[in-house]
LOPA-293192 format. One line per field, with one value per residue (C-alpha): x negated, y negated, z negated; residue in one letter. Coordinates in Angstrom, 1 decimal. Example, Ala and Ser with C-alpha at 12.3 -4.5 7.8 and 13.67 -1.06 7.14 Angstrom:
REM residues 2
px <- -12.3 / -13.7
py <- 4.5 / 1.1
pz <- -7.8 / -7.1
code <- a / s
REM end
This chain:
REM residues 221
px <- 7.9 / 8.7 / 6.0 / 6.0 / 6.7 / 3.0 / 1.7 / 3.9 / 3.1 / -0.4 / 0.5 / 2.4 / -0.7 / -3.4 / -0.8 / -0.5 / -4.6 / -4.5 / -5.4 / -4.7 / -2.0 / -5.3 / -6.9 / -4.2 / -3.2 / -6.8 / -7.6 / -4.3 / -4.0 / -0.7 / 0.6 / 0.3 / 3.7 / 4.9 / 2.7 / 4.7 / 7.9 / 7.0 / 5.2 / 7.4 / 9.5 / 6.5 / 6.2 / 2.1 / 0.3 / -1.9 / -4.7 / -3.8 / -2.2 / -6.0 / -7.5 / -5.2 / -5.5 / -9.2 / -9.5 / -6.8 / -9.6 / -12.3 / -10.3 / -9.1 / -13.1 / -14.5 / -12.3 / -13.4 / -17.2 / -15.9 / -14.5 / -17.4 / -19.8 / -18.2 / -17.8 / -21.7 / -22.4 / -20.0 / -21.8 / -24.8 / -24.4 / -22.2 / -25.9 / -28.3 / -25.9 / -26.3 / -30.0 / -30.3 / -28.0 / -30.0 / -33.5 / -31.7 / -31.3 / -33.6 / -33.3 / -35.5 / -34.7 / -31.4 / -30.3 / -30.5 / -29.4 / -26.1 / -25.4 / -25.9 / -23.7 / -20.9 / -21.7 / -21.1 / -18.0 / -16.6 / -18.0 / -19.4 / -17.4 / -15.7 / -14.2 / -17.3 / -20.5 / -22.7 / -24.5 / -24.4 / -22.6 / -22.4 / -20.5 / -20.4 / -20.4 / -22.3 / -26.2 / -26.5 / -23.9 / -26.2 / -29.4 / -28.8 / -27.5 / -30.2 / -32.8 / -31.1 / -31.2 / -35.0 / -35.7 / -33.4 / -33.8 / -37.0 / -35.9 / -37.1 / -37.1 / -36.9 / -33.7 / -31.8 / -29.0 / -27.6 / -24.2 / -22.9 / -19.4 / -19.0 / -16.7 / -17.2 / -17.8 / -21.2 / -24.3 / -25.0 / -28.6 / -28.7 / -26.7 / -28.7 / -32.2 / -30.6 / -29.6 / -32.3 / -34.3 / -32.0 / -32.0 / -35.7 / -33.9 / -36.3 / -34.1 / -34.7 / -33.0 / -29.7 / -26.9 / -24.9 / -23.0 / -19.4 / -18.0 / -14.3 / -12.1 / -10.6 / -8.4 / -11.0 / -8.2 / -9.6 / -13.2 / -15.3 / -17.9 / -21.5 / -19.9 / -22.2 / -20.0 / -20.3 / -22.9 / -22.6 / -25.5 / -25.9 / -28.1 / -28.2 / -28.5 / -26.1 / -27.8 / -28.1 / -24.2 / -23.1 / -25.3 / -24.1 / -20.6 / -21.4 / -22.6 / -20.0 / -17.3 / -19.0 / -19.1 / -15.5 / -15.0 / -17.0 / -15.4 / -11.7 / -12.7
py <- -19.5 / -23.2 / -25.6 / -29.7 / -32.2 / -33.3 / -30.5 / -31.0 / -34.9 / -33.9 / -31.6 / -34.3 / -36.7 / -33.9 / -32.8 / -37.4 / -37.5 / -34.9 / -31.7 / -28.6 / -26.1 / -23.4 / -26.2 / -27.6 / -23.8 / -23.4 / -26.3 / -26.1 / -22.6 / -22.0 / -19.6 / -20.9 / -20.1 / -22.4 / -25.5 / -25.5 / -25.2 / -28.2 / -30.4 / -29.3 / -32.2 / -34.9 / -37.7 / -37.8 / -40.7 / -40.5 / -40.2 / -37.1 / -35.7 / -35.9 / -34.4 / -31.6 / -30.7 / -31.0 / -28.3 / -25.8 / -26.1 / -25.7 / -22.7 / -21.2 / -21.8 / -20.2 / -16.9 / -16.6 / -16.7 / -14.0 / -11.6 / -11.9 / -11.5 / -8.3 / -6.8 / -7.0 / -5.7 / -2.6 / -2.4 / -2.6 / 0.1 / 2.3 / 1.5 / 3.1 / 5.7 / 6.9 / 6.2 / 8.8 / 11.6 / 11.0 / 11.7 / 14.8 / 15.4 / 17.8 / 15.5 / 19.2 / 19.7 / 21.8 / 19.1 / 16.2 / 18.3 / 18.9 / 15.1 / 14.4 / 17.2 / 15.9 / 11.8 / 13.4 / 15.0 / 12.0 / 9.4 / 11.5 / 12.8 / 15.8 / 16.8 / 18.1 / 20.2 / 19.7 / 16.9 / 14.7 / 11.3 / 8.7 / 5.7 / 2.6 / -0.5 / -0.6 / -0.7 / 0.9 / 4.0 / 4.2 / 3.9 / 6.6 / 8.7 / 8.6 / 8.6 / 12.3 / 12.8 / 13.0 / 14.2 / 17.3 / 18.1 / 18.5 / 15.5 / 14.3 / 10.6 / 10.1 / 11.9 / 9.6 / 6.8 / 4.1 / 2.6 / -0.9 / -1.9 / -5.5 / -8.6 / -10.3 / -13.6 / -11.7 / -12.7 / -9.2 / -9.3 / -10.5 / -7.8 / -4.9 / -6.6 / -6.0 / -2.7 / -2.1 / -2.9 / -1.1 / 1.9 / 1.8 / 3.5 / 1.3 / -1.2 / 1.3 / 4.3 / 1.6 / 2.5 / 0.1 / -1.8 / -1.7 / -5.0 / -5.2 / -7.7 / -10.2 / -13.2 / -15.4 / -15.5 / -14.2 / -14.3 / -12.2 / -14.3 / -12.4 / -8.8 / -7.3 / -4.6 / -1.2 / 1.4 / 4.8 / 7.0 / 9.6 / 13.0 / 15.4 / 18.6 / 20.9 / 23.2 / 20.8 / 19.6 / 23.1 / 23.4 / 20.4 / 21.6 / 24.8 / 23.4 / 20.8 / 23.8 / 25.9 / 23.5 / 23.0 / 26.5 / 27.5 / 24.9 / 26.3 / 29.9
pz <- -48.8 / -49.7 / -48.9 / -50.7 / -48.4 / -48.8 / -47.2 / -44.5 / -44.4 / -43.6 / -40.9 / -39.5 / -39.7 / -38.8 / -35.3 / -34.8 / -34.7 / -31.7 / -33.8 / -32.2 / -34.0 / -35.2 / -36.5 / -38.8 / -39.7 / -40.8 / -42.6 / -44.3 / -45.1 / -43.5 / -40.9 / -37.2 / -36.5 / -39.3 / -38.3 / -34.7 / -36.5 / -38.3 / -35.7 / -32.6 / -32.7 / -33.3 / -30.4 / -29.5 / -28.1 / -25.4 / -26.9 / -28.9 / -25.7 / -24.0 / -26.9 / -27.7 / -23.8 / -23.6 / -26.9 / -24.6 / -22.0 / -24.0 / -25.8 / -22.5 / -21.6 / -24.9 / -24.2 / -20.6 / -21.8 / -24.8 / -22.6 / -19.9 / -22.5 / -23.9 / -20.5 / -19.8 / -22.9 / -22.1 / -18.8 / -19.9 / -22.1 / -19.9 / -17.7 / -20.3 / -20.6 / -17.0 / -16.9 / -19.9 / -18.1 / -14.9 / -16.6 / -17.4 / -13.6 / -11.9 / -8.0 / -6.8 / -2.7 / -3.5 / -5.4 / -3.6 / -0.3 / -2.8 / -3.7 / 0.7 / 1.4 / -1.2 / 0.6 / 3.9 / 2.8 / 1.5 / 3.9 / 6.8 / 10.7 / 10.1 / 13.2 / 15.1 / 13.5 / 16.5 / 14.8 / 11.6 / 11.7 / 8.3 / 9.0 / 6.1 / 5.9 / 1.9 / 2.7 / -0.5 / 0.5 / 3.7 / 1.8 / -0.4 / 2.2 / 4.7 / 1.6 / 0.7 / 4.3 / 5.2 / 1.7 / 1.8 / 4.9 / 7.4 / 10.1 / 13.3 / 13.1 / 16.8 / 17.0 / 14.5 / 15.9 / 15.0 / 16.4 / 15.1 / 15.0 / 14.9 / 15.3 / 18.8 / 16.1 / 15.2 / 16.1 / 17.5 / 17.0 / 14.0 / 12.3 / 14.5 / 13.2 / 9.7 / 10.0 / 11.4 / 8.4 / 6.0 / 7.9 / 8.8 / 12.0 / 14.9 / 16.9 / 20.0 / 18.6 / 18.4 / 20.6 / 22.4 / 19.7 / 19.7 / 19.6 / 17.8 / 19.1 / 16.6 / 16.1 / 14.0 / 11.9 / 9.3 / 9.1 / 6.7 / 5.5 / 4.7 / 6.1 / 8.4 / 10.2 / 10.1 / 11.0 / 12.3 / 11.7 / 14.4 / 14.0 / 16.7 / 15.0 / 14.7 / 12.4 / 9.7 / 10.6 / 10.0 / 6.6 / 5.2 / 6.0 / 4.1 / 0.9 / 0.7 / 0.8 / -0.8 / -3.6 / -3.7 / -3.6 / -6.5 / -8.6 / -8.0 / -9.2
code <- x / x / x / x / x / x / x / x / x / x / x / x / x / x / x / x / x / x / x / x / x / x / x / x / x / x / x / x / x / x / x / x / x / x / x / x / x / x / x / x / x / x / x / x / x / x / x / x / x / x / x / x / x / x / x / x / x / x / x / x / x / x / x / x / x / x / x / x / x / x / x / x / x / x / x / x / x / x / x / x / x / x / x / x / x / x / x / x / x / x / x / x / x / x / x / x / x / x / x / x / x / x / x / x / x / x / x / x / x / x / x / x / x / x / x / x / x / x / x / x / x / x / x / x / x / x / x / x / x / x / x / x / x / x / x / x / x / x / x / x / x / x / x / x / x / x / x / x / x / x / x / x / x / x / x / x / x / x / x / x / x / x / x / x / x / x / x / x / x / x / x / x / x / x / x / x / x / x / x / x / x / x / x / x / x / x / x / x / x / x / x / x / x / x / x / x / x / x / x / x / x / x / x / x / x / x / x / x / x / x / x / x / x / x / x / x / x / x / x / x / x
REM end
């Protein structure tokens, strides 16, 4: 397409005030791509430089806020989505002895089935687990553990106390913590270690074994 030198004269003029290369595509109704042909060889003041940075910012900015705002709005529908198929969920005793077996598989001590041990360092992961725990299965408080793993920077208290609370396992039933040697190298801020959680039963050990396999089993047929 040919385009009159005034049209090009005002691109010149519009790219010289410290417009940005959209703009002057827009409010001249021509392609983009041709605007930079044209204005690529123009020598800016200072004062158009500042602007024409400050709109990339702003831009750049302006994107950011776009894609954030699309990906809550995907999360918060992927959200009611799972809130809807979890209604449909029957959480009856077999159930929710099913979903602890299946976190003890992936997350849980393997190698013996004379008692149950978790170990994780997300409060939530322990939360839900112990929550299945005492509602799947018919538990004796007293006989649950806990065993911290910490840095030797921890205040070693400090992170049994909050355990403590997370697991409503009393400070008592805590085992000697197990403190990790480190460098201080590389310092984790806010991370509050890992917790074992100890059961001594091997009856439930074994059935949580079974169902887990089980499971697996059933799906392969």
């Amino acid at each position: 397409m040919v385009y009159d030198t005034e049209l090009k004269n005002k691109a010149f003029k519009l790219r010289k005030l410290g417009f940005s290369l959209q703009e002057i595509s827009t409010k001249l109704k021509i392609a983009k791509s041709t605007v930079s042909l044209w204005v690529r060889g123009i020598l800016l003041n200072e004062s158009a430089i500042r602007k024409i940075q400050a709109k990339k910012v702003e831009s750049r900015a302006k994107g950011t806020n776009t894609i954030l705002k699309r990906s809550k709005e995907k999360q918060e529908i992927s959200r009611a989505e799972a809130i809807r198929a979890l209604k449909r969920v029957d959480l009856n005793k077999e159930t929710m002895k099913l979903l602890c077996a299946l976190l003890y598989w992936a997350e849980g001590a393997k190698h013996t089935h004379t008692l149950v041990t978790f170990i994780n360092s997300d409060p939530a992961m322990i939360t839900t687990f112990l929550t299945l725990f005492r509602k799947a299965f018919a538990i004796d408080e007293s006989k649950l553990r806990g065993l911290i793993h910490v840095h030797e920077y921890h205040n070693e208290q400090e992170i049994r106390n909050y355990w403590s609370q997370i697991t409503k396992i009393s400070d008592s039933q805590f085992q000697k913590s197990y403190l990790k040697p480190n460098t201080k190298k590389r310092i984790r801020e806010g991370y509050k270690g890992t917790i074992s959680i100890r059961y001594y039963d091997a009856r439930i050990a074994r059935e949580l074994y079974s169902i887990y396999n089980t499971f697996a089993q059933s799906l392969s047929r």
